[in-house]
C-alpha positions in Angstrom: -7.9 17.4 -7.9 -8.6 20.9 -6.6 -8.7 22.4 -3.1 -12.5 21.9 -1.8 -13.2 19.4 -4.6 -14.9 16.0 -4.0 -13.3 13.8 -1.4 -11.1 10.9 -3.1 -13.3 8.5 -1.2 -16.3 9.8 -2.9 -14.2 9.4 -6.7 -13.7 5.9 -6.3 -15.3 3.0 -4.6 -14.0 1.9 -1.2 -11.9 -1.5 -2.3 -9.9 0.8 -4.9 -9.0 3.3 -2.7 -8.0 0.7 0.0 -5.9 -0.9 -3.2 -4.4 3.4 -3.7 -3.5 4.1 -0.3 -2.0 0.6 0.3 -0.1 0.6 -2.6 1.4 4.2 -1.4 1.9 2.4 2.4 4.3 -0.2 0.7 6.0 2.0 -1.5 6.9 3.7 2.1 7.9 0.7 3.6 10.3 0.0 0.8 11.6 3.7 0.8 11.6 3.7 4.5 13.7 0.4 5.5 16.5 1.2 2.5 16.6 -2.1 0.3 15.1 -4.3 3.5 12.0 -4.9 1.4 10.9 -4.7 -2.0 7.5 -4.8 -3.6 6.7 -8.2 -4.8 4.8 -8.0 -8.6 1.4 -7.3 -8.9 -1.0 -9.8 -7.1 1.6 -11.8 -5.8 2.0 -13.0 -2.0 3.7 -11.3 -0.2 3.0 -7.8 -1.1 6.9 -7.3 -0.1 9.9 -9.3 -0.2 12.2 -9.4 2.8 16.1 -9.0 1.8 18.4 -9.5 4.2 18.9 -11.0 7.7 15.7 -11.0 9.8 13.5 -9.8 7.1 10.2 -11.7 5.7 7.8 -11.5 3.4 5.7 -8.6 4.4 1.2 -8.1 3.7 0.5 -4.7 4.8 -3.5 -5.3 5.2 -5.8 -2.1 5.4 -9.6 -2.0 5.3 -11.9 0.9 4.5 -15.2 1.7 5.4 -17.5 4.7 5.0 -18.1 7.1 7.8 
């Protein structure tokens, strides 16, 4: 992608970008709360795996919509 190309939004329809940006919020959460959580497989409940005391399964949810 190029500066003042096409918006990402407008590359690829709305439920695969939700599917993009939430995969990159988990991958934050695991990074951010060091070994806490970890990503679950693909399509599996919970999106993320507590590990350790106090943690549970995690399902970050995010919607999009056009403005």
């Amino acid at each position: 992608m190029e500066a003042g190309g096409e918006r990402l939004s407008g590359l690829v329809e709305l439920a695969n970008l939700s599917i993009i940006i939430g995969n990159l919020y988990r991958d934050g959460i695991v990074r951010a709360f060091e070994g806490r959580f970890v990503a679950n497989a693909p399509h599996t409940y919970p999106d993320l795996l507590g590990r350790g005391g106090g943690c549970n399964g995690l399902l970050p949810r995010l919607k999009a919509r056009k403005l």
